[in-house]
C-alpha positions in Angstrom: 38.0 25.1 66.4 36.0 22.8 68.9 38.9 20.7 69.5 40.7 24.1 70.8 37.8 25.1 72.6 37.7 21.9 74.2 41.1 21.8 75.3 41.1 25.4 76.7 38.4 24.7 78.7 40.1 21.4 80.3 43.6 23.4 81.0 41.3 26.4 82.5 39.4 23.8 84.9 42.3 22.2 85.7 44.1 25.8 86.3 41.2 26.7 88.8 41.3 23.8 90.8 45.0 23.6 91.5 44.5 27.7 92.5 42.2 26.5 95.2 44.2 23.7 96.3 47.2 25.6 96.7 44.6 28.2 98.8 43.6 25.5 100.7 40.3 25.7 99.3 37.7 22.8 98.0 37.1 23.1 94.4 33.2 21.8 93.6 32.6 21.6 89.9 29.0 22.0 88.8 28.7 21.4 85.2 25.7 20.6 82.7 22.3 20.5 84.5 19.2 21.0 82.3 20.1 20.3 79.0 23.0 23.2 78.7 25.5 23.7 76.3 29.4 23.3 76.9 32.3 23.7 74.5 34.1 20.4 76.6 33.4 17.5 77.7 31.8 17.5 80.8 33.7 14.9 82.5 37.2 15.7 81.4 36.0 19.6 82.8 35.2 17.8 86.0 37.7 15.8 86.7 40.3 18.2 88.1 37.5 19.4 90.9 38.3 17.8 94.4 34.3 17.3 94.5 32.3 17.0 91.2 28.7 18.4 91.3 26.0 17.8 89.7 22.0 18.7 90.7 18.6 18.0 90.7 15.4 20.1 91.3 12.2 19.4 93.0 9.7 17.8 91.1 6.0 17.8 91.8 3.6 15.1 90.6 5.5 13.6 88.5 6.8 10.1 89.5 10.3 11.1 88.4 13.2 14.1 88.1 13.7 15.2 84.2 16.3 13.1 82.5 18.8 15.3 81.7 19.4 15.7 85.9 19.8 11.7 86.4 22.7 11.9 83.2 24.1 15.2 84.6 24.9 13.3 88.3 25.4 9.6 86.4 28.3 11.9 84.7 29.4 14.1 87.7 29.3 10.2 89.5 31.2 8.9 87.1 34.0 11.2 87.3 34.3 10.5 91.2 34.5 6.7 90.9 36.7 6.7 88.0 39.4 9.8 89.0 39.2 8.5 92.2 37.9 11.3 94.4 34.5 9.2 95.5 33.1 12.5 96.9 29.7 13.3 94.6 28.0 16.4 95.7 24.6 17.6 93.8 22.9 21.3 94.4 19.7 19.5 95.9 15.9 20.1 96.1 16.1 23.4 94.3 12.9 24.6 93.5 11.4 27.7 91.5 7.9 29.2 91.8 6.8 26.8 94.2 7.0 28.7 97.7 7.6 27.7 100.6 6.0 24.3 99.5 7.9 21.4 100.4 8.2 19.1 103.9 10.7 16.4 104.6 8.1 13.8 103.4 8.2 15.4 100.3 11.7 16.0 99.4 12.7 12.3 100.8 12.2 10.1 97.4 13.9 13.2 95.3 17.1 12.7 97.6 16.5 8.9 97.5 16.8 9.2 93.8 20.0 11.2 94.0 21.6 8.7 96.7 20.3 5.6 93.8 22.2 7.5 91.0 25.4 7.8 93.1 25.1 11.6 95.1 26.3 11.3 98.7 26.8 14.8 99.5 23.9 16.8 99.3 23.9 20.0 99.2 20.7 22.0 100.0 20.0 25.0 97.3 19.3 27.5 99.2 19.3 28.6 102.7 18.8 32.5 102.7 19.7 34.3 105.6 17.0 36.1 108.0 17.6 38.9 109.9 14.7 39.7 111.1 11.6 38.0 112.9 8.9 38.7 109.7 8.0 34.8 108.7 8.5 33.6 106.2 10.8 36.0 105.1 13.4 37.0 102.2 13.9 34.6 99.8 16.3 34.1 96.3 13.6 35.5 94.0 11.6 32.4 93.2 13.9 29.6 93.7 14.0 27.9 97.0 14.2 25.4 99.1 13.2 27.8 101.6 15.4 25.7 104.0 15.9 28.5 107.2 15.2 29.5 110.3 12.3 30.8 109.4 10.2 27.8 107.9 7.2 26.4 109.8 9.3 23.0 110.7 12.7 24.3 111.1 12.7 23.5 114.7 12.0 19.5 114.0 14.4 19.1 111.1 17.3 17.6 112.8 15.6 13.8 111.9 15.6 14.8 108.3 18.8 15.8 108.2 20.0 13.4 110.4 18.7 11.1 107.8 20.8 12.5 104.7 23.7 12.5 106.5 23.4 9.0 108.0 22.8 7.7 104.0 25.3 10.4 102.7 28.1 8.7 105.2 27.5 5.2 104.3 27.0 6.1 100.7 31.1 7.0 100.8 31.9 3.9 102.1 33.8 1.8 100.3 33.6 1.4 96.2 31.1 1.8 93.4 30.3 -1.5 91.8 29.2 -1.5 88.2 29.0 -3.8 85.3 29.8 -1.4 82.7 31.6 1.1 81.6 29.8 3.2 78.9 31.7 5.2 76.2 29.4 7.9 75.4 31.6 9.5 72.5 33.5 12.3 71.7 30.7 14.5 69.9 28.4 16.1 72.6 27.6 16.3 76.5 25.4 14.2 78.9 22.7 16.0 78.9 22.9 16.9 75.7 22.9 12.9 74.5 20.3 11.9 77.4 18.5 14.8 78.1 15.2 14.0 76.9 16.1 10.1 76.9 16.6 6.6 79.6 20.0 5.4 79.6 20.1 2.4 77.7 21.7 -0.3 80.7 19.5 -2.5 81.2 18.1 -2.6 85.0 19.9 -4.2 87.7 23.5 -3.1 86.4 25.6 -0.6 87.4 27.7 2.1 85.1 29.5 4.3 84.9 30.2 6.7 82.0 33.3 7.0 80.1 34.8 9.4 78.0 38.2 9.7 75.8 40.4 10.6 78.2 39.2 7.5 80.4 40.2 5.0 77.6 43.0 6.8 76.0 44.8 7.2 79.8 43.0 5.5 82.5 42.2 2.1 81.5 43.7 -0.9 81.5 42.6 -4.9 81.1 43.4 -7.1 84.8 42.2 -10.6 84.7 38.3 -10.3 83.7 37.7 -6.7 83.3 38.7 -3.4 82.8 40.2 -1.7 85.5 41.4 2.3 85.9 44.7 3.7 88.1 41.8 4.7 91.0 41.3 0.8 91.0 37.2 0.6 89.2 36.5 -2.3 87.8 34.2 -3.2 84.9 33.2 -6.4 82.6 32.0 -5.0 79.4 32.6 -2.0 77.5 29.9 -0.5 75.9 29.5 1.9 73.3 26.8 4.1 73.4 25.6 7.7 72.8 27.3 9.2 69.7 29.9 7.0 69.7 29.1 5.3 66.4 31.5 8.1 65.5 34.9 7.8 67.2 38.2 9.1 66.4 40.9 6.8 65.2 42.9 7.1 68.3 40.4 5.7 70.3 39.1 2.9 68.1 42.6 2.1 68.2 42.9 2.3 71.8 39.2 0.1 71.8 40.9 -2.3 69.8 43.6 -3.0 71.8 41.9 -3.4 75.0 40.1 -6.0 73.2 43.0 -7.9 72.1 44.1 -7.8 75.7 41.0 -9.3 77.0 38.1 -7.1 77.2 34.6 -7.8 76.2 33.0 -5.5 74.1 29.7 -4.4 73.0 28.4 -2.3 70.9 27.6 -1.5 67.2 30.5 -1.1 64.2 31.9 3.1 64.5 30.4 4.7 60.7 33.7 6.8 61.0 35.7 9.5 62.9 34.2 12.8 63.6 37.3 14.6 62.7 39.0 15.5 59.2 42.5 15.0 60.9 41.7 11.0 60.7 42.7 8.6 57.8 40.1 7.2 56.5 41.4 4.2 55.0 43.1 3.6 58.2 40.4 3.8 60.2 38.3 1.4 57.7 41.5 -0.9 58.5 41.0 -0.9 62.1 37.3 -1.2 62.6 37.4 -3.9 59.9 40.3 -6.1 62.2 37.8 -5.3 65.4 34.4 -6.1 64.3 34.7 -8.1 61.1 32.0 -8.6 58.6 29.1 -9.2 60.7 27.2 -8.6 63.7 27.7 -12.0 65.3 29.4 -12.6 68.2 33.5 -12.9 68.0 36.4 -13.4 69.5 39.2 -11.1 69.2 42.4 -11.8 70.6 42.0 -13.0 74.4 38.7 -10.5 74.1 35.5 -10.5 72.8 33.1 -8.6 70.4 29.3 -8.5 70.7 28.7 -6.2 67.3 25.1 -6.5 67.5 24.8 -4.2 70.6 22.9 -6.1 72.7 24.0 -5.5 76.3 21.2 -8.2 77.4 22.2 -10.6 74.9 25.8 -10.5 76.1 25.2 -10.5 79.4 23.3 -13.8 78.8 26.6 -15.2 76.4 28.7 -14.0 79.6 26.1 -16.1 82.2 26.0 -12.3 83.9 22.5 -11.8 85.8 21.7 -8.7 87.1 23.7 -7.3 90.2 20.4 -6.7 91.6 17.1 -8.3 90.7 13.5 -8.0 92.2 9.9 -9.5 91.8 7.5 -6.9 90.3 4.1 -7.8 92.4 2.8 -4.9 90.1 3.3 -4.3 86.8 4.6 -0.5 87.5 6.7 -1.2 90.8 9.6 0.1 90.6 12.7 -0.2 92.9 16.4 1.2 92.4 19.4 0.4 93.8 23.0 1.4 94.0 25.7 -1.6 95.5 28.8 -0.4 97.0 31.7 -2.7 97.2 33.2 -2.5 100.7 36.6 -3.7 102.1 34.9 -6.4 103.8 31.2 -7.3 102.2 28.6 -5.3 100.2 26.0 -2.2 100.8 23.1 -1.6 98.2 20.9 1.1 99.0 17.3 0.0 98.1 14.3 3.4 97.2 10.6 2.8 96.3 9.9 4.9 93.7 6.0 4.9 94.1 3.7 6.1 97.2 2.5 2.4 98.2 3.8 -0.1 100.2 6.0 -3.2 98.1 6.6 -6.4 99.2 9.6 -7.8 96.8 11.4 -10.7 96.5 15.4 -8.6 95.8 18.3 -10.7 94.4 21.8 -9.9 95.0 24.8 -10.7 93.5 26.3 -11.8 96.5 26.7 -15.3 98.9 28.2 -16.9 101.7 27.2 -13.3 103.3 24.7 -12.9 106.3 21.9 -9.7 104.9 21.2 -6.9 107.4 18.6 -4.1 107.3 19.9 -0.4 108.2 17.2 2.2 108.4 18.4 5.1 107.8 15.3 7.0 109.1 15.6 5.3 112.6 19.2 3.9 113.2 18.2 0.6 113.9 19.8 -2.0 112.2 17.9 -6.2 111.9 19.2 -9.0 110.8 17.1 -10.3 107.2 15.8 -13.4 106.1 17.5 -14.9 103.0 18.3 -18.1 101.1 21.2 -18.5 99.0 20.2 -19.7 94.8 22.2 -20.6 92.7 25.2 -18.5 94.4 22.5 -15.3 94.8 21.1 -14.3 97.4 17.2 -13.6 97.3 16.1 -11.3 100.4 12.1 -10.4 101.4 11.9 -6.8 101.1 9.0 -5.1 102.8 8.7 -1.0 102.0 6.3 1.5 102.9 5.5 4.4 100.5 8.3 6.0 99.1 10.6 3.9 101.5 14.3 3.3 101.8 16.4 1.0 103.5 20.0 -0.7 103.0 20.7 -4.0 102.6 24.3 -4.5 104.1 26.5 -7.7 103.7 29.6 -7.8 106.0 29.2 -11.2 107.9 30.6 -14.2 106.6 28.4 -17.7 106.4 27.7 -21.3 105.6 24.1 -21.0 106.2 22.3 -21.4 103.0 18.9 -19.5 104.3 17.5 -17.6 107.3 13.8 -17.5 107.9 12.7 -14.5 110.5 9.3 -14.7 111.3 7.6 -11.4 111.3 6.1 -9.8 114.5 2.0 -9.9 114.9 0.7 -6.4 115.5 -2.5 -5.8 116.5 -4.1 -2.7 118.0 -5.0 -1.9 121.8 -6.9 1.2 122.2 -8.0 3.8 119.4 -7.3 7.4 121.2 -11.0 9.3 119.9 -13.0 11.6 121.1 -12.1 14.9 122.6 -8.5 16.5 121.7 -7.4 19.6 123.0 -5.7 21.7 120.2 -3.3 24.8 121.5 -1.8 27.3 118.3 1.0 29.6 118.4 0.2 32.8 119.1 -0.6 35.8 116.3 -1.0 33.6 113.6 -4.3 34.0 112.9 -6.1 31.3 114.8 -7.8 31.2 118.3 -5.6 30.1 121.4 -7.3 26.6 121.6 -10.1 24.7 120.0 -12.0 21.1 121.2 -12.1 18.7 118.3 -14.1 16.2 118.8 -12.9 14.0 115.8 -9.3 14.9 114.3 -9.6 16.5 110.8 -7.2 18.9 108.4 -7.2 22.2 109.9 -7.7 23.3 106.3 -11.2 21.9 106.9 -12.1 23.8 109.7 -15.0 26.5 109.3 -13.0 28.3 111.6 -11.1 30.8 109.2 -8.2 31.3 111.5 -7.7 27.6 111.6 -8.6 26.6 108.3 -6.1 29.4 107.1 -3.0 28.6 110.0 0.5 28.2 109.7 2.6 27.3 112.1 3.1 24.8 115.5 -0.5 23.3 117.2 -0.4 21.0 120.3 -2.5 18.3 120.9 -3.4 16.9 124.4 -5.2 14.1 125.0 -5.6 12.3 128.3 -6.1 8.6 128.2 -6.2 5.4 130.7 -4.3 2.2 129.5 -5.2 -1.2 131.1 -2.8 -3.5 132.4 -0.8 -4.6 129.3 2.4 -6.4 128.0 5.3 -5.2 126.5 6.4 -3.8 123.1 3.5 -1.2 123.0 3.6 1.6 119.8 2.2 4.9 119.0 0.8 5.2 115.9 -0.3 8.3 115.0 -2.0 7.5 111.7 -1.5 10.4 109.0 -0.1 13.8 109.8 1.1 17.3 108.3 4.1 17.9 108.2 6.4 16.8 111.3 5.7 16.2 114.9 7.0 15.9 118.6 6.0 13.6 120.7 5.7 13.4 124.9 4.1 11.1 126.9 4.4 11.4 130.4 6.6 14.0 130.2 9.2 12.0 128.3 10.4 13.2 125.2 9.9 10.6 122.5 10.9 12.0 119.3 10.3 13.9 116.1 8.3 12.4 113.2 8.9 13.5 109.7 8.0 10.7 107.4 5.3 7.7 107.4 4.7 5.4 109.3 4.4 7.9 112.2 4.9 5.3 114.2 7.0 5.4 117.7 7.8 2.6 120.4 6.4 4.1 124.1 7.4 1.0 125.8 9.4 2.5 128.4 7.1 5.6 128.5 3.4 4.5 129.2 2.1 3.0 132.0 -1.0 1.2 133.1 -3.3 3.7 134.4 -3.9 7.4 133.6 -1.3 8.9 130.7 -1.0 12.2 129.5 0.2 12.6 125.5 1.0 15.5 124.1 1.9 15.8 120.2 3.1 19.2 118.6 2.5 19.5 114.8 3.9 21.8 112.4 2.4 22.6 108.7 4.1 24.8 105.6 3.4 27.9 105.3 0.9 27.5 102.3 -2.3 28.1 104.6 -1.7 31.2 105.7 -0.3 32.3 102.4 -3.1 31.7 100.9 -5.0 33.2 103.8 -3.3 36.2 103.6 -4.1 36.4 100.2 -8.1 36.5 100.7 -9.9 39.6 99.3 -11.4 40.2 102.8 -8.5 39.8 104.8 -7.9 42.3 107.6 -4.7 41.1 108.9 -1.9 39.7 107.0 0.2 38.0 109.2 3.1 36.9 106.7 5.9 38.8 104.7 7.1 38.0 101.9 9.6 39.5 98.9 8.3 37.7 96.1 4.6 36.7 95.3 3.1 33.6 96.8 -0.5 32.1 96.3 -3.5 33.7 95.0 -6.9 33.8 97.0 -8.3 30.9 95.0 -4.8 28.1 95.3 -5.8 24.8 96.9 -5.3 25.0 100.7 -3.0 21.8 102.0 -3.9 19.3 104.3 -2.8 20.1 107.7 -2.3 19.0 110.9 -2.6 15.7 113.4 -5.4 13.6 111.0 -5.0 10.2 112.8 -6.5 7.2 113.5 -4.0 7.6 116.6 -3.8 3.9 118.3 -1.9 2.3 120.8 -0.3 -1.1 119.0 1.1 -3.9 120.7 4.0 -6.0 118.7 4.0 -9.8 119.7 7.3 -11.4 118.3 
């Protein structure tokens, strides 16, 4: 009955996406999500799609997404590298009964996460349309993001999304490179096997998932490794999941990969899932594969590690880890995904954690000069390095929640690189008086003198402690004679800001450091700064909210905040100082 259910499924997915190719139409496949139940295997379902999906919700406090989303895109990523369509799209930064809650710098390491666990087409859930000019607006129930026209920031988002497509586009580049290819059995989905659970590859080596239909019809051994028709390549085999059950066809199909070359690991199969199997035979063949033991054994021009132990063969193969880094604490945590490209390597390096890390990363790569793309700014630098023992081991410097590629595509002899670090030290603090301008009818006077910058949400000012929307700052300040390479540094902010300085347009800040070079901007004598900041609409929610309110200045179609939620920081906080950078 499952086995019919299962392959109606496949010939109705694979019905549905040749419809829409004949129509001209792309075919995204979303499958599993949270922990959901399918009558297929997820993979085999999306492999006919021309872009498998997966997704992944906001998440708060917590330090990481749920499980079952990292297995649902590892599977939806898996089905792109191995079928060959390399497109992997993910519904993105969905949220539900948080309103209206969320800011670039927020939603940066949950898309960092996707981009580490192979997503590099994101597509934002959910942009609902506005008709009318009654902020913030209609909404889909309680499930945002509230990513429109209408929210606080829309007008400086262009940086963010900028940002996604810049690390999107070179996330497509070239090939996934992984290790391992993981046979997660026949018996249940992703999320169903790792919905609650990590994924037992050890750190530093890329996977991808494999199912049946992979082995049965995909894979072949070349030279080393395994190898599919869409051209992946992978050293080990490892079974994991539910696969201590198989059916006979593929621990036949296991065994003869094997016997032409591949290394496998994992434990011996307890039997086949199915009635429709011979028992005897399938004692037969297991008994030929993994012998009497869990030692290590050769079999045919391949090899067997029974015990299961992906680090112990690894060590036996003289493997290390595609990627390696120093842990300067014991909880740092950096992820990486490598990319092979026609002509060097790309990893794409996150920091999980809301500090600054200074690593020590290892790649599985030489005779390559390292480069830094920052996706955030454009602006590409060469890296320091030294080549050991043919890896090369790469200073990595990341702020809170940071990103940046590493990006090999230059050929060398040089053995090492050192790049001293420019000295930065500060100028001029900008205190005392600002002058602070808000937009109109939202609740808060035309201007206000601050005489130290502060969270508006700290003002005694209702109208400011309460408002949502766009404030500009002025501030007038003389500069003495000075050399080049001068900064902005705005210290902390909320949410996103634009900065001018002498009338010239310098940018949009979304994500620390708010930091900008004014070089070509300020000069020595009187300048005039000017920095627009935009919040959430969480203030005035709450605001609105407030037994004695008279005015409410916000619409809504679903509840928001009660009169008693936190209010959120807000506004231009600072230290702002001028920097100068001495190389």
């Amino acid at each position: 009955m499952g086995l019919v259910a299962d392959h109606e499924l496949v010939r109705g997915a694979r019905d549905l996406a040749d419809v829409a190719r004949e129509r001209d139409l792309l075919h995204y496949a979303e499958a599993l999500e949270d922990h959901r139940a399918s009558f297929g295997d997820d993979m085999e379902m999306r492999q006919h799609a021309a872009i498998p999906m997966a997704a992944m919700w906001t998440y708060g406090t917590r330090r990481e997404s749920f499980p079952t989303y990292v297995a649902d895109i590892r599977g939806a990523a898996s089905v792109a590298h191995i079928y060959g369509q390399n497109l992997v799209a993910a519904e993105s930064l969905t949220s539900a009964v948080q309103p209206w809650a969320y800011a670039p710098r927020q939603l940066k390491p949950i898309v960092d996460l996707e981009f580490a666990l192979g997503v590099n087409r994101i597509v934002v859930h959910t942009s609902v349309h506005q008709p009318v000019e009654k902020p913030p607006g209609l909404s889909l129930f309680i499930f945002g993001q509230f990513f429109n026209r209408l929210e606080n920031w829309a007008d400086y988002a262009q940086p963010w999304v900028t940002y996604m497509a810049r690390c999107s586009y070179l996330l497509q580049q070239g090939r996934y490179f992984g290790d391992v290819a993981y046979f997660y059995g026949e018996e249940a989905p992703l999320t169903g096997l790792f919905g609650d659970k990590d994924i037992d590859v050890p750190p530093g080596y890329g996977f991808d998932f494999v199912n049946s239909d992979v082995l049965l019809n995909q894979m072949q051994v070349d030279g080393e490794g395994l190898t599919t028709r869409s051209g992946m390549r992978y050293r080990v085999l490892y079974l994991g999941g539910s696969s201590r059950y198989m059916t006979l066809s593929v621990l036949r199909r296991i065994r003869d990969l094997v016997s032409e070359g591949a290394v496998l690991v994992g434990r011996r199969p307890l039997g086949s899932p199915t009635l429709a199997d011979d028992t005897a035979q399938f004692k037969t063949v297991a008994d030929d594969l993994f012998g009497n033991d869990d030692r290590d054994r050769a079999f045919g021009k391949g090899r067997v590690f029974a015990d299961g132990s992906l680090e112990g063969a690894f060590a036996a193969l003289n493997l290390p880890p595609d990627f390696d880094y120093s842990k300067p604490e014991a909880d740092t945590e950096v992820l990486a995904l490598h990319r092979k490209l026609d002509q060097g390597d790309l990893y794409f390096l996150t920091n999980r954690l809301n500090r600054p890390e200074r690593v020590d990363a290892t790649f599985r790569v030489s005779g390559m000069e390292p480069e830094f793309w920052n996706a955030v700014t454009g602006k590409t630098s060469p890296a320091a390095y030294r080549v050991v023992n043919g890896r090369t081991e790469i200073p990595v410097s990341l702020g809170p929640y940071d990103s940046v590629f590493v990006v090999f595509r230059h050929g060398t002899n040089v053995p090492s690189r050192a790049i001293d670090a420019p000295v930065v030290k500060p100028v001029m603090t900008l205190g005392g008086q600002w002058n602070i301008a808000f937009q109109p009818n939202r609740g808060a006077p035309a201007n206000i003198t601050e005489g130290a910058l502060r969270s508006w949400s700290d003002n005694p000012d209702s109208g400011v402690r309460y408002f949502s929307g766009t404030a500009v700052y002025t501030k007038s300040f003389t500069l003495a004679p000075h050399g080049r390479h001068l900064a902005l540094d705005l210290g902390d902010l909320h949410e996103v800001a634009e900065v001018t300085l002498n009338g010239h347009p310098l940018g949009i800040l979304w994500n620390p450091p708010f930091v900008l070079d004014i070089t070509d901007a300020v000069q020595s004598g009187p300048n005039q700064l000017q920095v627009k900041v935009a919040n959430l609409w969480v203030n005035r929610l709450i605001g609105d909210a407030q037994p004695d309110a008279k005015t409410k200045y916000t619409f809504t179609t679903i509840p928001t905040y009660e009169a008693d939620a936190p209010l959120r920081a807000s506004g231009l906080l600072g230290p702002v100082q001028i920097l100068q950078s001495i190389p």
